[in-house]
Backbone as a chain_set.jsonl record, in Angstrom:
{"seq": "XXXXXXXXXXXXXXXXXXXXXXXXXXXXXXXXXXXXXXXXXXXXXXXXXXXXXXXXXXXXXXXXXXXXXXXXXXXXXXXXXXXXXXXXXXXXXXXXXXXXXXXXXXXXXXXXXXXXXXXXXXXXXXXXXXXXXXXXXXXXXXXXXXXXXXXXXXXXXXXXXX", "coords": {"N": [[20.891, 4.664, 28.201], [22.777, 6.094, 31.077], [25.377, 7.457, 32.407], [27.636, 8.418, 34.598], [30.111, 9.232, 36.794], [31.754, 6.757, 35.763], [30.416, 4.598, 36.211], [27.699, 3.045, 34.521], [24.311, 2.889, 33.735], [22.531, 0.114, 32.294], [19.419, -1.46, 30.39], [18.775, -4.969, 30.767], [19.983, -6.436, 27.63], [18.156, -8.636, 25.416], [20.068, -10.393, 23.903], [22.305, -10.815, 26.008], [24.536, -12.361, 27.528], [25.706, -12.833, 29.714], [25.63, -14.131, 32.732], [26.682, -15.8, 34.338], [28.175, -13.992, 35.369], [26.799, -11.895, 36.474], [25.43, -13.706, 38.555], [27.731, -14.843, 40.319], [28.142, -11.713, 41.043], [25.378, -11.664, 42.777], [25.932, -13.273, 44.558], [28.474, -12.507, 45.778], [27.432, -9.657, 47.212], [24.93, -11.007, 48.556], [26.356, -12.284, 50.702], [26.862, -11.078, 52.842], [24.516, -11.698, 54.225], [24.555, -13.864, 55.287], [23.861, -15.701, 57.819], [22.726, -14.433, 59.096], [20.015, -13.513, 58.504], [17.275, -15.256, 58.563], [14.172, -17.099, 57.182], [17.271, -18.27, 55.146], [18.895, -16.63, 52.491], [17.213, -16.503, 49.239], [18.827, -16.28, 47.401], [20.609, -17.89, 47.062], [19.786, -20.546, 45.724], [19.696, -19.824, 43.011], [20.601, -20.17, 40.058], [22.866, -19.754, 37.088], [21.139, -20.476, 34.265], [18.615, -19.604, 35.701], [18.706, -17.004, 36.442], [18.563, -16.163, 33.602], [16.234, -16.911, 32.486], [14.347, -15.638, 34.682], [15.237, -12.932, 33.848], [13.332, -13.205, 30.91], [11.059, -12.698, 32.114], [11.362, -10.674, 33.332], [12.011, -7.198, 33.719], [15.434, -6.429, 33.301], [18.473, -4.582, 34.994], [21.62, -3.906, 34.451], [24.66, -2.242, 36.03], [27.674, -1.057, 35.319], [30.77, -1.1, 35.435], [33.617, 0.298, 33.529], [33.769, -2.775, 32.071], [33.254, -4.526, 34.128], [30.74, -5.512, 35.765], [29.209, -4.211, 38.332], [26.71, -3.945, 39.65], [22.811, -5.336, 39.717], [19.426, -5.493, 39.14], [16.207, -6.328, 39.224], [13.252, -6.271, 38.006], [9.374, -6.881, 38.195], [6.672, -6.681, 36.505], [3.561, -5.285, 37.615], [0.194, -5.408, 37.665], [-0.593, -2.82, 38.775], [2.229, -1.919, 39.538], [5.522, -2.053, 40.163], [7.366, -4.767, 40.926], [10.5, -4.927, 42.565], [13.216, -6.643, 42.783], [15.988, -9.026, 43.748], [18.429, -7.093, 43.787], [21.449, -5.943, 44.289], [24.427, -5.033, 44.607], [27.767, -4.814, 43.749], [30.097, -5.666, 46.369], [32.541, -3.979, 47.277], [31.442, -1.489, 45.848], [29.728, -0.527, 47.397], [27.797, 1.719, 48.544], [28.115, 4.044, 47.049], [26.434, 5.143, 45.73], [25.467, 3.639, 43.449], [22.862, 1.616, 43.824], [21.292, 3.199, 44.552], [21.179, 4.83, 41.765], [20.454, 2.397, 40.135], [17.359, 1.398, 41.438], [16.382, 3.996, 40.899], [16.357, 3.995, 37.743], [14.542, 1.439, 38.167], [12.049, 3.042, 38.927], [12.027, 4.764, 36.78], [10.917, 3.401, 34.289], [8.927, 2.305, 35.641], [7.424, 4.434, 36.071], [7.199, 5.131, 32.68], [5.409, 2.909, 32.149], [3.423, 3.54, 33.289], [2.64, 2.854, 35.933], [1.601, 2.773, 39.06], [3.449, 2.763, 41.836], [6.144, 1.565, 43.033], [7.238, -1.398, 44.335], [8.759, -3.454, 47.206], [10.474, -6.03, 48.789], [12.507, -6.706, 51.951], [14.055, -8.071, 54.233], [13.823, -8.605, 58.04], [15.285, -8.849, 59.658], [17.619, -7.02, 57.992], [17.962, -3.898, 59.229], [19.871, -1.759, 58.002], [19.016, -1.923, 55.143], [16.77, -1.156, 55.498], [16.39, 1.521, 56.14], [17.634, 2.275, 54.368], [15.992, 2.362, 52.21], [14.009, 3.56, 53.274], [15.119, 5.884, 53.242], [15.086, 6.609, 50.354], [12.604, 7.042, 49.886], [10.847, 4.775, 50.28], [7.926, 3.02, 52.016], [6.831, 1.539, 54.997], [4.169, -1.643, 54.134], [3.447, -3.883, 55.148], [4.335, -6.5, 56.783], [5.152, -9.943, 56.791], [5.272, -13.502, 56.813], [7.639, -16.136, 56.06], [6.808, -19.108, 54.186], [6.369, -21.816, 56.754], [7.459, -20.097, 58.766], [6.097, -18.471, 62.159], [6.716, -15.832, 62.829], [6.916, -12.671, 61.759], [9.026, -12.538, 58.872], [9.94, -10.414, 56.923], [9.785, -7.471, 55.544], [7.212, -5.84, 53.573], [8.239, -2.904, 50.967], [6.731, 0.522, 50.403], [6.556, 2.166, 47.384], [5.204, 5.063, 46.312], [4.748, 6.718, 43.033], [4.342, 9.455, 41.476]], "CA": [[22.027, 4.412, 29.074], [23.087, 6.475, 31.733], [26.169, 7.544, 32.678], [27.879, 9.376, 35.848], [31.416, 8.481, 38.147], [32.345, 5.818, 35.645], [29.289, 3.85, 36.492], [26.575, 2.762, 33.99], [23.152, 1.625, 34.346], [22.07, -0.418, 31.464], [18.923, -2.503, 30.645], [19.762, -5.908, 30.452], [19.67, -6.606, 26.308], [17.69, -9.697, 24.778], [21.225, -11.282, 23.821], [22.992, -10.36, 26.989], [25.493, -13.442, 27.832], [26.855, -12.555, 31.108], [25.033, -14.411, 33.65], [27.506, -16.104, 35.534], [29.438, -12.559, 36.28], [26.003, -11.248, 37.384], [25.218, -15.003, 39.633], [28.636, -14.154, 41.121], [27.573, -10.651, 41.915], [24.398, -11.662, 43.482], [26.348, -14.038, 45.832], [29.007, -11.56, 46.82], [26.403, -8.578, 47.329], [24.299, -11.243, 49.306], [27.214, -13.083, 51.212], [27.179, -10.549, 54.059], [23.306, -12.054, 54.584], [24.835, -15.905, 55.811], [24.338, -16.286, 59.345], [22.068, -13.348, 59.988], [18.917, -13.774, 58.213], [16.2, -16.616, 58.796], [15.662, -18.17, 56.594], [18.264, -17.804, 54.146], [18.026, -15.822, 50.861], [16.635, -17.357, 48.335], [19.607, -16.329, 46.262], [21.556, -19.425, 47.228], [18.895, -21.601, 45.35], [20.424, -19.171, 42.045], [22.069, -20.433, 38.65], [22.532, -18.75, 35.861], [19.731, -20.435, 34.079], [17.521, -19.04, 36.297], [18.547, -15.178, 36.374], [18.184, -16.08, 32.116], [14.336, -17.373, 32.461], [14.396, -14.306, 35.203], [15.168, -11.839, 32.593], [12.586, -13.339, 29.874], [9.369, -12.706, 32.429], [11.236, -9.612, 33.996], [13.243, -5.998, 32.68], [16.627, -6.423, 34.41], [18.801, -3.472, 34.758], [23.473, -3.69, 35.087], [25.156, -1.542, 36.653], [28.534, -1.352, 34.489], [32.267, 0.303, 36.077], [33.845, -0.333, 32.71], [33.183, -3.858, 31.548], [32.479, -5.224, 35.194], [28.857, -5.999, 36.284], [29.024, -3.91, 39.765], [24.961, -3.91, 40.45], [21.841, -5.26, 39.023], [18.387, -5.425, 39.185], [15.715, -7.208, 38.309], [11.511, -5.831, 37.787], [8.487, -7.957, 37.358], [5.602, -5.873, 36.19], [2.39, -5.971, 37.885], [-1.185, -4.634, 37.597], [-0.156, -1.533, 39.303], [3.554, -1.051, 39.992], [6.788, -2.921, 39.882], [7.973, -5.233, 42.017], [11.523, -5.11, 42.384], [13.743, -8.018, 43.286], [17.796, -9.1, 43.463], [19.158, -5.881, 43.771], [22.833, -6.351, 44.157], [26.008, -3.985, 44.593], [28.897, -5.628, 44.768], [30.586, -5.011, 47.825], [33.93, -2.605, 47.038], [30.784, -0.115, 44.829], [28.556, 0.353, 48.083], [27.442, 3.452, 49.217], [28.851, 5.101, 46.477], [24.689, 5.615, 44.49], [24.991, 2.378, 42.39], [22.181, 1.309, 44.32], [20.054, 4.349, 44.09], [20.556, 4.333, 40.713], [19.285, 0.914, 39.747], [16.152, 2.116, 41.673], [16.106, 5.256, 39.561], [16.227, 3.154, 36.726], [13.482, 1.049, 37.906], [11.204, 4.061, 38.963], [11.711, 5.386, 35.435], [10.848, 1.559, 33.934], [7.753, 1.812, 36.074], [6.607, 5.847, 35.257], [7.014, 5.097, 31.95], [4.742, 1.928, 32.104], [2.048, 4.021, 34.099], [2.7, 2.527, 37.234], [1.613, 4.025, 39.981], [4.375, 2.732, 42.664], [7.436, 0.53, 42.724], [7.426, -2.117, 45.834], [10.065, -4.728, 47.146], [10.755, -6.807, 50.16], [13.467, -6.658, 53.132], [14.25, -9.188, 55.854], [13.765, -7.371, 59.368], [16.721, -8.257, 60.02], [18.67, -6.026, 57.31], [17.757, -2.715, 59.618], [20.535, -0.95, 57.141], [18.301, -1.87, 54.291], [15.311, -0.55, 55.604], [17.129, 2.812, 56.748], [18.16, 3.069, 53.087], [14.977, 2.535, 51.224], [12.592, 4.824, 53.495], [15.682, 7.426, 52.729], [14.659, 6.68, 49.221], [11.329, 7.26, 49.768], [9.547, 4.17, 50.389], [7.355, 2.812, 53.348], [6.766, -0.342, 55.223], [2.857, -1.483, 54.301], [3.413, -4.944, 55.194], [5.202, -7.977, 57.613], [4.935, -11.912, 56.307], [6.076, -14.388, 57.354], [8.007, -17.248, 54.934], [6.415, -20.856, 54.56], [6.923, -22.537, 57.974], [7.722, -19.272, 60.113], [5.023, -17.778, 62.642], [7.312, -14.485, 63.111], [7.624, -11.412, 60.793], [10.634, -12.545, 58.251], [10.454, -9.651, 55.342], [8.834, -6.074, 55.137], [7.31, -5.083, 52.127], [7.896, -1.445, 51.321], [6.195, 0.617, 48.274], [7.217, 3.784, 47.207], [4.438, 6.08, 45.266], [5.356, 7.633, 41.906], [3.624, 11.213, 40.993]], "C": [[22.394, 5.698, 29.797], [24.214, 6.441, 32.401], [26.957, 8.726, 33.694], [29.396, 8.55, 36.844], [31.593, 7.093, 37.22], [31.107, 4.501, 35.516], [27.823, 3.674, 35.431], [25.963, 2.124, 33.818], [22.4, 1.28, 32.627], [20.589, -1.414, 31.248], [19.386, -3.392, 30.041], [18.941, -6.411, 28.497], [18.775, -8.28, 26.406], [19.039, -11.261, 24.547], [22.265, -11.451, 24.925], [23.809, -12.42, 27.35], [26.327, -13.282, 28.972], [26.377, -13.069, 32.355], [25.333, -15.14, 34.361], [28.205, -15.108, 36.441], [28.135, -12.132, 37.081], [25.332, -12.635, 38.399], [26.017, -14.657, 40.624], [28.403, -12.91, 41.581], [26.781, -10.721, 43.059], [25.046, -12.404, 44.739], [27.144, -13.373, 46.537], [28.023, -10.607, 47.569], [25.644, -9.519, 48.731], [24.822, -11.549, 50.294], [27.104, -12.36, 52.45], [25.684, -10.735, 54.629], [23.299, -13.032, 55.398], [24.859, -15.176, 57.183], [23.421, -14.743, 59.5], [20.35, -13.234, 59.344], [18.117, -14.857, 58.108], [14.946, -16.622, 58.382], [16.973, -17.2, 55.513], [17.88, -17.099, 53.163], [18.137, -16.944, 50.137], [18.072, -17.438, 46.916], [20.677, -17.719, 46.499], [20.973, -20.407, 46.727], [19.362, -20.763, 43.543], [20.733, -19.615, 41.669], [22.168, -19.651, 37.63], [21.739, -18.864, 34.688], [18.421, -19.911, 34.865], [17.24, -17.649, 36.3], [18.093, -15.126, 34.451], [17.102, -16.199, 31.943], [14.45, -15.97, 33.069], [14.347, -13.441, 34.433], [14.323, -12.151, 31.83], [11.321, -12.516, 30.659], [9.674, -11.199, 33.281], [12.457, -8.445, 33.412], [14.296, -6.525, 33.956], [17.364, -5.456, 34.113], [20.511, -4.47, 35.419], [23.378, -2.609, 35.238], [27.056, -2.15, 36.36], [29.61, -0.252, 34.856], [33.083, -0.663, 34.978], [32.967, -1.647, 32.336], [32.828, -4.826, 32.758], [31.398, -4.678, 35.38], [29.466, -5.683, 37.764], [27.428, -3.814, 40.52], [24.278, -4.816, 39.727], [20.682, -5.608, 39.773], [17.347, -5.851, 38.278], [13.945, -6.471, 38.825], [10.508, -6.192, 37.407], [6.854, -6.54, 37.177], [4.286, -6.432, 36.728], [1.443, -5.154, 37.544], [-1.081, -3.293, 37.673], [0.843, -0.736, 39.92], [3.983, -2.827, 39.773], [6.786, -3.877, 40.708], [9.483, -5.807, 41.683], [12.35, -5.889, 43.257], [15.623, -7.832, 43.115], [18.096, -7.931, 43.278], [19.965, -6.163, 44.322], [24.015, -5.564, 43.737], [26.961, -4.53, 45.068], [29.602, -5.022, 45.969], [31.553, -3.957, 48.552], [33.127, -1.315, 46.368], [29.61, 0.409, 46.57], [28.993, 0.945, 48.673], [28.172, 3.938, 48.16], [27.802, 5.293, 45.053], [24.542, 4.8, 43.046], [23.411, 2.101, 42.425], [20.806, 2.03, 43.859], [19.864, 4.533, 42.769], [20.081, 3.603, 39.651], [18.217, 1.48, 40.128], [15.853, 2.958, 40.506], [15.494, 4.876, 38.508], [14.895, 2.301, 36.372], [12.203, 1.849, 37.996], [10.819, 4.288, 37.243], [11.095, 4.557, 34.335], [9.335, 2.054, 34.462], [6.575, 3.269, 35.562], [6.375, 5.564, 33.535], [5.865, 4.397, 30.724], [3.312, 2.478, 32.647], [1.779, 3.887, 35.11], [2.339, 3.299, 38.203], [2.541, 4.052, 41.464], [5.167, 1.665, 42.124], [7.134, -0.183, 44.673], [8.161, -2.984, 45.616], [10.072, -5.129, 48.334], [12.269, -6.635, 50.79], [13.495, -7.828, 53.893], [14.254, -7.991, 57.129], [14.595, -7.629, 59.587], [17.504, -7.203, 59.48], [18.082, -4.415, 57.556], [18.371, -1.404, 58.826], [19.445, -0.899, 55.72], [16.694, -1.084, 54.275], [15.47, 1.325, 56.023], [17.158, 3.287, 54.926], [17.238, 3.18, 52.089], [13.717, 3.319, 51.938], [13.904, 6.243, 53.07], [15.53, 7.646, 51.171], [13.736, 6.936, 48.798], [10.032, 6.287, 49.906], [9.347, 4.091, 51.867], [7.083, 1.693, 53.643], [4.831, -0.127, 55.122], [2.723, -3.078, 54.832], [4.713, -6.088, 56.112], [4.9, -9.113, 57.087], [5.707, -12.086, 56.505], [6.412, -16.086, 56.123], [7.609, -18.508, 55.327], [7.124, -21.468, 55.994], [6.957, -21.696, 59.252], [6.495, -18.655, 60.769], [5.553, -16.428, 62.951], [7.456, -13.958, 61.832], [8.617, -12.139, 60.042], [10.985, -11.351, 57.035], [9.205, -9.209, 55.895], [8.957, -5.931, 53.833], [6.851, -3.401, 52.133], [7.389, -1.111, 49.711], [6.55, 1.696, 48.353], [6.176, 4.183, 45.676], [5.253, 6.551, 44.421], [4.8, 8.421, 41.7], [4.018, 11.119, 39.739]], "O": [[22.326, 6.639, 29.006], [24.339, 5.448, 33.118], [26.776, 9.915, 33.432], [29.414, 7.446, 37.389], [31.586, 6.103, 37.952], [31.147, 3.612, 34.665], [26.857, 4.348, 35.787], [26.226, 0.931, 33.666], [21.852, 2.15, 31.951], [20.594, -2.314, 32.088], [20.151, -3.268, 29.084], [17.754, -6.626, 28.251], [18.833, -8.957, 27.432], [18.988, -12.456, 24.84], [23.135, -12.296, 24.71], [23.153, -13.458, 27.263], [27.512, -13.602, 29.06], [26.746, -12.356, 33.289], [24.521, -15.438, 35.237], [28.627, -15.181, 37.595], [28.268, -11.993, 38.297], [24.482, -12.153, 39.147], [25.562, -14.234, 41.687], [28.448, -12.9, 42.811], [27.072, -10.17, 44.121], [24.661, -12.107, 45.869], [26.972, -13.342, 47.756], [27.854, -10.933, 48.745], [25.684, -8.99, 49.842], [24.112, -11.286, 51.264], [27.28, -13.13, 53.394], [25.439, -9.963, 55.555], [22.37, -13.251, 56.175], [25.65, -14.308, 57.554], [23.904, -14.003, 60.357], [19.549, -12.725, 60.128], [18.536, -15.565, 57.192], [14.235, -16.083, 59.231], [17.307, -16.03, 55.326], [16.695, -16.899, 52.896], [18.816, -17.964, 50.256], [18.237, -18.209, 45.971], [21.411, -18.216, 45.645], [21.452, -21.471, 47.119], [19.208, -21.669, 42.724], [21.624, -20.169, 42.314], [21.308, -18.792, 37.433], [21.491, -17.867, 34.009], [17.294, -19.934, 34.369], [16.142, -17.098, 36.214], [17.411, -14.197, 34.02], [16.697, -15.477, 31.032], [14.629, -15.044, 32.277], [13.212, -13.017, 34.217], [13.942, -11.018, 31.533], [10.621, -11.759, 29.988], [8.754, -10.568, 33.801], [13.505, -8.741, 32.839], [14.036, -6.875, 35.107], [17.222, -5.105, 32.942], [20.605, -5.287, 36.335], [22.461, -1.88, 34.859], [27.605, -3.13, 36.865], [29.524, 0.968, 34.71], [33.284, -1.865, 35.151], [31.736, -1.635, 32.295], [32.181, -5.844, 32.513], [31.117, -3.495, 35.186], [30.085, -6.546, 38.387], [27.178, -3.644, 41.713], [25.007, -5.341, 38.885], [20.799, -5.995, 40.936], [17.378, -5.833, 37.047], [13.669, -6.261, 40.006], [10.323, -5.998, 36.206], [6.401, -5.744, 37.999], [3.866, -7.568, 36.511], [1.795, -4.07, 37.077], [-1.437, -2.579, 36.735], [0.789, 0.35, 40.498], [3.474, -3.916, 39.507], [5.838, -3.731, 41.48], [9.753, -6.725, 40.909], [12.183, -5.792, 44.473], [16.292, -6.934, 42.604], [17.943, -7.698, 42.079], [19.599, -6.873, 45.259], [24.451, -5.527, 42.586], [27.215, -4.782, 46.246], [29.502, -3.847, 46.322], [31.531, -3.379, 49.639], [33.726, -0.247, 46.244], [28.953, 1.442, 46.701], [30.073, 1.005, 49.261], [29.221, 4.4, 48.61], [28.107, 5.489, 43.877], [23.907, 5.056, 42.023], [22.705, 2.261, 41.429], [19.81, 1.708, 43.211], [18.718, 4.479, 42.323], [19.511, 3.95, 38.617], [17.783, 2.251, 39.272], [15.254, 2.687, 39.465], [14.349, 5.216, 38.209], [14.287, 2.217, 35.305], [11.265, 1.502, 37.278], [9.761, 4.073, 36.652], [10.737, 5.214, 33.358], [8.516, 2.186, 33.553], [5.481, 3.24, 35.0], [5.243, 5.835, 33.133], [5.52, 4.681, 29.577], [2.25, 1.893, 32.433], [0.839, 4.515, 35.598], [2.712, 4.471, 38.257], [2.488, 5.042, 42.194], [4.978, 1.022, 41.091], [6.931, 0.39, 45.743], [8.445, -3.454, 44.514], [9.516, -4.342, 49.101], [13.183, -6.422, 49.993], [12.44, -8.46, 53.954], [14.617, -6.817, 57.068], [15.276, -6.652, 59.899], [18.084, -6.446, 60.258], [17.775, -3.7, 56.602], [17.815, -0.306, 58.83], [19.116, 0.214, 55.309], [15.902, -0.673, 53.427], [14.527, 2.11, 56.115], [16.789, 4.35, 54.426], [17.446, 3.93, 51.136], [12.68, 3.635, 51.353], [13.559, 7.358, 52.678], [15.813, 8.748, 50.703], [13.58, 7.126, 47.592], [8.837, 6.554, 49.78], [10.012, 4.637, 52.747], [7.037, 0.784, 52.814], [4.182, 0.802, 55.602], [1.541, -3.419, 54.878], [5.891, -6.194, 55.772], [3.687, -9.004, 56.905], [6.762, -11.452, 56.535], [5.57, -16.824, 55.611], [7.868, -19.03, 56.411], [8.344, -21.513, 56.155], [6.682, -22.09, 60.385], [5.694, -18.233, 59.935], [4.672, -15.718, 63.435], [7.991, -14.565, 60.904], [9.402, -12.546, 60.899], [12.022, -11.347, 56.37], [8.211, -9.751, 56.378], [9.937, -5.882, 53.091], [5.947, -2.787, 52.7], [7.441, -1.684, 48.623], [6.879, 2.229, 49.412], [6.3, 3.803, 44.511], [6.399, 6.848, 44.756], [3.825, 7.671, 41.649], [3.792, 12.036, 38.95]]}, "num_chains": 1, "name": "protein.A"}
């Protein structure tokens, strides 16, 4: 556990019982997505059986200001790096390195595993998102396009580990 400004990043336990507060997270965090990304996020298809299966097949990381759930993150392990998913700051904690350190978190998750990068997806629309993860260090290697669309909808970026 890690601790700094009040803020601590936890992985999510085996018994963990909180998966409506972190459902609700994911929907605030995403809510400023409605009406600007096409298609929609996928997090609106979300219950809290699902982030619970979610957690069995993947590490999930909180992000804990006291006993509220202000971030989390979720990491599916692959062949050769992470792939990191639902990342989620609620909306009164951003910009203030919740964010960055979930990442952190999963970097250290993925060095520890042998990994040799961490990658994740964007919408081209969320230009802020893509601003904030090459200032983190990753890169775009990839455009696709979601079932149905013939345009770009999501960059995937990867970020090397040393």
């Amino acid at each position: 556990m890690e601790q700094t400004d009040a803020v601590s990043i936890t992985q999510i336990p085996a018994d963990f019982d909180r998966w409506d507060d972190v459902l609700a997270l994911i929907m605030r965090a995403f809510a400023a997505m409605d009406g600007v990304i096409d298609p929609p996020s996928s997090a609106h298809l979300l219950t809290a059986d699902i982030l619970r299966d979610k957690a069995r097949r993947e590490t999930g990381f909180v992000a804990l200001k006291g006993d509220r759930i202000v971030g989390c993150l979720f990491a599916l392990e692959k062949v050769t790096e992470f792939y990191v998913g639902k990342l989620a700051v609620a909306p009164d904690c951003q910009g203030q390195g919740v964010g960055r350190r979930l990442m952190q978190a999963a970097e250290d998750l993925a060095r520890g595993r042998g990994k040799a990068a961490i990658e994740l997806q964007t919408r081209i629309e969320l230009t802020g998102n893509h601003a904030a993860f090459t200032h983190l260090g990753f890169h775009e290697t990839e455009r696709t396009a979601h079932e149905g669309y013939i345009r770009p909808t999501s960059i995937t970026m990867r970020k090397a580990l040393p």
